[in-house]
C-alpha positions as semicolon CSV with decimal commas, in nm:
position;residue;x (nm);y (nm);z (nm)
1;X;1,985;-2,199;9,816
2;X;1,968;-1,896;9,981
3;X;1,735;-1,613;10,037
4;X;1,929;-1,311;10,025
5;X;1,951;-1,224;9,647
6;X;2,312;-0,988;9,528
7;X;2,267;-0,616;9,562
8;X;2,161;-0,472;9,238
9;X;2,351;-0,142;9,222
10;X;2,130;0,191;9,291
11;X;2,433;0,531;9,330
12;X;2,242;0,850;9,369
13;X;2,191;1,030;9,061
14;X;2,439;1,331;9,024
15;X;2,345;1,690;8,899
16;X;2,401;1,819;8,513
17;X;2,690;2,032;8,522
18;X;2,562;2,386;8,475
19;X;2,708;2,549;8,173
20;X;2,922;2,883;8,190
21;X;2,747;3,218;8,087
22;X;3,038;3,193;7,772
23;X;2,913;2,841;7,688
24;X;2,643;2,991;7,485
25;X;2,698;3,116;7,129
26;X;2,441;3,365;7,145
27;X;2,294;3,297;6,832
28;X;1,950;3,181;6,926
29;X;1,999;2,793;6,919
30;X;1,660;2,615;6,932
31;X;1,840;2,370;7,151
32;X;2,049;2,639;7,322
33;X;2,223;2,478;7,591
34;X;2,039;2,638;7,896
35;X;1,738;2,482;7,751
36;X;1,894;2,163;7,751
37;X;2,016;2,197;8,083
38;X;1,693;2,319;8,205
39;X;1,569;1,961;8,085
40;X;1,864;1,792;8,245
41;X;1,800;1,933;8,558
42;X;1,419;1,851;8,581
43;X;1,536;1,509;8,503
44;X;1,763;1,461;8,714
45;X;1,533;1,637;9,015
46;X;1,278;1,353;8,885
47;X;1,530;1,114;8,942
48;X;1,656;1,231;9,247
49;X;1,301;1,209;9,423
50;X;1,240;0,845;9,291
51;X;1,621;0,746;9,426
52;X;1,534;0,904;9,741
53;X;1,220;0,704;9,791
54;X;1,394;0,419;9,756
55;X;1,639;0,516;10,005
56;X;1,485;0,692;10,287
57;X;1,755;0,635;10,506
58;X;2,014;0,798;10,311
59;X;1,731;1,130;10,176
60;X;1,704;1,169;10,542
61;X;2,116;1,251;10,603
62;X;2,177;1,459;10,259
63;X;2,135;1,827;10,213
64;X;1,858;1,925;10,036
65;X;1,964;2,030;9,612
C-alpha cells in the first residue's frame, strides 16, 4: 500500500466578472447587481487568500488582484 495518497484537486479561484455600467436597470434593486458583485468579490478575495496559503509557491509567482 502506498503512502502517497491521489491529488485532490485545488485550481485557483477566478474573479466575478464585473458587470457593465448598462447591466443595471436603474431602478433601485435591493439586490442591484453591483451589490451582488461587491459580495462576489469579497468572496472571492476571501477565497483567494485561503488558496494562496495553501499554495505559497504559486502566491509567490502571481500578480497581485
Amino acid at each position: 500500500m502506498s503512502d502517497l495518497a491521489p491529488a485532490i484537486p485545488d485550481p485557483r479561484p477566478l474573479p466575478p466578472i464585473e458587470p457593465a455600467l448598462e447591466d443595471c436597470c436603474g431602478s433601485g434593486c435591493p439586490n442591484c447587481i453591483f451589490d451582488v458583485y461587491q459580495m462576489l468579490l469579497a468572496n472571492y478575495k476571501q477565497a483567494l487568500a485561503e488558496w494562496e496559503a495553501r499554495h505559497p509557491e504559486a502566491a509567490a509567482h502571481s500578480a497581485p488582484d
